[in-house]
C-alpha positions in Angstrom: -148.2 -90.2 -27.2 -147.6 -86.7 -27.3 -149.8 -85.9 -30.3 -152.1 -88.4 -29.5 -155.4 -88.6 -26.7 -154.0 -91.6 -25.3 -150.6 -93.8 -24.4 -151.8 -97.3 -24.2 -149.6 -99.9 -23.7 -149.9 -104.1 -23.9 -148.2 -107.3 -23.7 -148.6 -110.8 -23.3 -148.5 -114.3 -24.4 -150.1 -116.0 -27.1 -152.8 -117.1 -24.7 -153.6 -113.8 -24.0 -152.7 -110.2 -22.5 -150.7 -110.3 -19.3 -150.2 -106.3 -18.5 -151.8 -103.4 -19.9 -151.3 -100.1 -19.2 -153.3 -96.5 -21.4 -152.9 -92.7 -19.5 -155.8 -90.5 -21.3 -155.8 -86.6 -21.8 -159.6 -86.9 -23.0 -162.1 -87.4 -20.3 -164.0 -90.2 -22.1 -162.8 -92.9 -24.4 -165.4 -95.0 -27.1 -165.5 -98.8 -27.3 -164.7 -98.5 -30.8 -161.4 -97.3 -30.2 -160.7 -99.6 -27.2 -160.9 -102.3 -29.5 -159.5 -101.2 -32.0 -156.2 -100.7 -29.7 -156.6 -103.8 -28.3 -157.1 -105.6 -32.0 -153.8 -103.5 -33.6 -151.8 -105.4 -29.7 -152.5 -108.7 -30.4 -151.7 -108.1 -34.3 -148.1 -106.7 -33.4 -148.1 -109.0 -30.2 -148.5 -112.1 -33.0 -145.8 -111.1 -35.2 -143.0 -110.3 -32.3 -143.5 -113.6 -30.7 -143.7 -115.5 -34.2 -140.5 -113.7 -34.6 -138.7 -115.1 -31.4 -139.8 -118.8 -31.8 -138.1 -118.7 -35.6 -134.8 -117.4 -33.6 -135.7 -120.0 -30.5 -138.6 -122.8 -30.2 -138.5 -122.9 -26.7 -136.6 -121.7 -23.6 -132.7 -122.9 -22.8 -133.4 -125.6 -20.0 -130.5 -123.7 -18.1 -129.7 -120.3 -18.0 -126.2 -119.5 -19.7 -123.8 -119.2 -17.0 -122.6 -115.9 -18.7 -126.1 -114.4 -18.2 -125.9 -111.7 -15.4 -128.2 -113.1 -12.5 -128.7 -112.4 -8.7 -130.0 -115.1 -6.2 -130.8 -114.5 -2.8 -130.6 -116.0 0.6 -131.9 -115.5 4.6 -129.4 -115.8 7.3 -130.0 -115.5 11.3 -129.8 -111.6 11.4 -127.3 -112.5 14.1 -125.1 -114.0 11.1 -124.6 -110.8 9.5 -121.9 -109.6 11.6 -119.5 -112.8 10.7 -120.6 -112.7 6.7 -118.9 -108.9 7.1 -116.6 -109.8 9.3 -113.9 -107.4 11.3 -113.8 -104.2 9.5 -115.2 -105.7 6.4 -112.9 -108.2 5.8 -115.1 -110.7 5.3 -117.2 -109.7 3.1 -114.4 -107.6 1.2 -112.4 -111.0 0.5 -115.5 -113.2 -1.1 -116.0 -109.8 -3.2 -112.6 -110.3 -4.4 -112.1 -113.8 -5.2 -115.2 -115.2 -6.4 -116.3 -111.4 -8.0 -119.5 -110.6 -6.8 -121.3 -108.5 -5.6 -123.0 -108.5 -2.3 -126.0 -106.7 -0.2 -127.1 -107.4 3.1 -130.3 -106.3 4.5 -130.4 -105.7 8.1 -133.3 -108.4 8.2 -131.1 -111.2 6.9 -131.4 -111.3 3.7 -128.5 -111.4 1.6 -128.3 -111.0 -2.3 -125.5 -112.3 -4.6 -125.3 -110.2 -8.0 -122.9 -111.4 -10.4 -122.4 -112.0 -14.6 -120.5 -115.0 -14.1 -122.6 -118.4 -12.8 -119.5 -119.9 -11.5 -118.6 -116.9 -9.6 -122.0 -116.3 -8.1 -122.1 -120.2 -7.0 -119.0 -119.4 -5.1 -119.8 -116.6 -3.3 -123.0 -118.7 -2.2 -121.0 -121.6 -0.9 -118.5 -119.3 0.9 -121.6 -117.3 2.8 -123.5 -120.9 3.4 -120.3 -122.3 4.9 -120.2 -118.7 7.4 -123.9 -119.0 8.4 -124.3 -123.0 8.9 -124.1 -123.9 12.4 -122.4 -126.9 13.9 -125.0 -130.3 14.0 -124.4 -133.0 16.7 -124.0 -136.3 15.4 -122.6 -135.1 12.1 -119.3 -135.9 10.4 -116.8 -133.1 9.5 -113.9 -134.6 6.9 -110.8 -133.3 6.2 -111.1 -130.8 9.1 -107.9 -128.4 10.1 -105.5 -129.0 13.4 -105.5 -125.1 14.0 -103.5 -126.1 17.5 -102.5 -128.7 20.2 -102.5 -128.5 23.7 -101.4 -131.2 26.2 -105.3 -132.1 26.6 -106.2 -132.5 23.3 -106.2 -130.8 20.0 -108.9 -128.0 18.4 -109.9 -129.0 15.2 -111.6 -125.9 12.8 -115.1 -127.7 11.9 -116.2 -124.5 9.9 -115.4 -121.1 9.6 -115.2 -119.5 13.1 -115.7 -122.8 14.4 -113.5 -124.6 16.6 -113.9 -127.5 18.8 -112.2 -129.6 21.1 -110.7 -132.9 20.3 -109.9 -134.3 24.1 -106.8 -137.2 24.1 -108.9 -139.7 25.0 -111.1 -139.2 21.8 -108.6 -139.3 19.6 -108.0 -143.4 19.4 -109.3 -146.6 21.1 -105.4 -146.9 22.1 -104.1 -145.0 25.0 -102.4 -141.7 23.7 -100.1 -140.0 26.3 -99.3 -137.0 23.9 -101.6 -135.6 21.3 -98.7 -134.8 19.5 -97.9 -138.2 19.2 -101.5 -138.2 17.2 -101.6 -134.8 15.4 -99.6 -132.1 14.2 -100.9 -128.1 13.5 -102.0 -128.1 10.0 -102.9 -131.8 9.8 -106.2 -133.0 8.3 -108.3 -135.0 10.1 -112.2 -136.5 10.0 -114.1 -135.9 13.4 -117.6 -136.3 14.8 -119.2 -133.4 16.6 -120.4 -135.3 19.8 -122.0 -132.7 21.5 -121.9 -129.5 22.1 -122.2 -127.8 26.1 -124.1 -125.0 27.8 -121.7 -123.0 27.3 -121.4 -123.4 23.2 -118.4 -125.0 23.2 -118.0 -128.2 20.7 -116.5 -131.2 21.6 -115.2 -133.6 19.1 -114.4 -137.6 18.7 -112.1 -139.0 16.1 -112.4 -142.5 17.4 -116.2 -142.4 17.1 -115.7 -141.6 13.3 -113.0 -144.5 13.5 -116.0 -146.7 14.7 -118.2 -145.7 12.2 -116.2 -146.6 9.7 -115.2 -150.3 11.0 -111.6 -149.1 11.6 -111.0 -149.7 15.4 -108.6 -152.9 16.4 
């Protein structure tokens, strides 16, 4: 290039040239050696790609899970606050247990960079579970008791996401104490019934109970 009249520049398949790039310090360039450039490309083009297929045929059906990667995905702008959380902590705790890394863009979108598949997978998971928002008429299983009041118990659907599991939905049988039902830390499957003008969820265990053929 620096001795030469030209820096010319081509790749491409064995179908044909993709990309091709040539910066001139002549003012005019013959056919002649436009071909000939072009000719001398697909000669070492030919011999670098027979030289991959000897190593490998054809490409791995799934990327090694060892290969660096980043994939991407669009929250609700409005999520971005609870993906970073108070501070940072958030975001600062899926950094440090699953091992990526992570950007946010103030328009939503959110990319996951990490060397590990496994790790990036569960950094993913962790965000998806932040940003997904509550759907009526679905099943939550194995949800947490994070308290209980005298009128019911809240039950932790989601991250950040409580609702309200009133005494009288939480058996076909008359329960005078939901503490007779349910204890702080307990596990139990509810149905998100609806949710009120106001945001807040309400929850039914014996509608789950009837979904699943279990009521006396």
């Amino acid at each position: 290039d620096f001795a030469g009249d030209m820096d010319f520049k081509v790749t491409g398949t064995s179908k044909g040239i993709t990309a091709l790039q040539m910066d001139m310090k002549v003012h005019g360039l013959g056919i002649d050696i436009l071909e000939k450039a072009l000719t001398q490309g697909k000669e070492g083009r030919a011999f670098i790609l027979d030289s991959m297929m000897q190593t490998i045929k054809e490409p791995r059906a799934k990327m090694s899970p060892y290969a660096p990667r980043v994939e991407s995905i669009k929250v609700n702008p409005d999520k971005i606050r609870e993906i970073i959380g108070k501070g940072g902590e958030t975001i600062q705790k899926i950094t440090a247990e699953t091992g990526a890394e992570i950007d946010i863009n103030d328009d939503g979108l959110v990319m996951v960079a990490s060397p590990d598949g496994k790790s990036i997978e569960a950094a993913m998971e962790w965000i998806q579970s932040i940003v997904a928002e509550p759907e009526v008429g679905k099943i939550y299983w194995g949800a947490p008791v994070v308290s209980v009041m005298d009128f019911g118990a809240f039950v932790q659907i989601m991250p950040g996401k409580d609702g309200l599991v009133h005494v009288s939905e939480m058996s076909e049988e008359r329960v005078n104490k939901p503490s007779d039902v349910v204890n702080e830390g307990d596990k139990v499957d509810v149905k998100l019934v609806a949710i009120d003008d106001r945001g807040r969820l309400q929850l039914s265990m014996k509608a789950v109970a009837r979904e699943d053929g279990k009521t006396k």
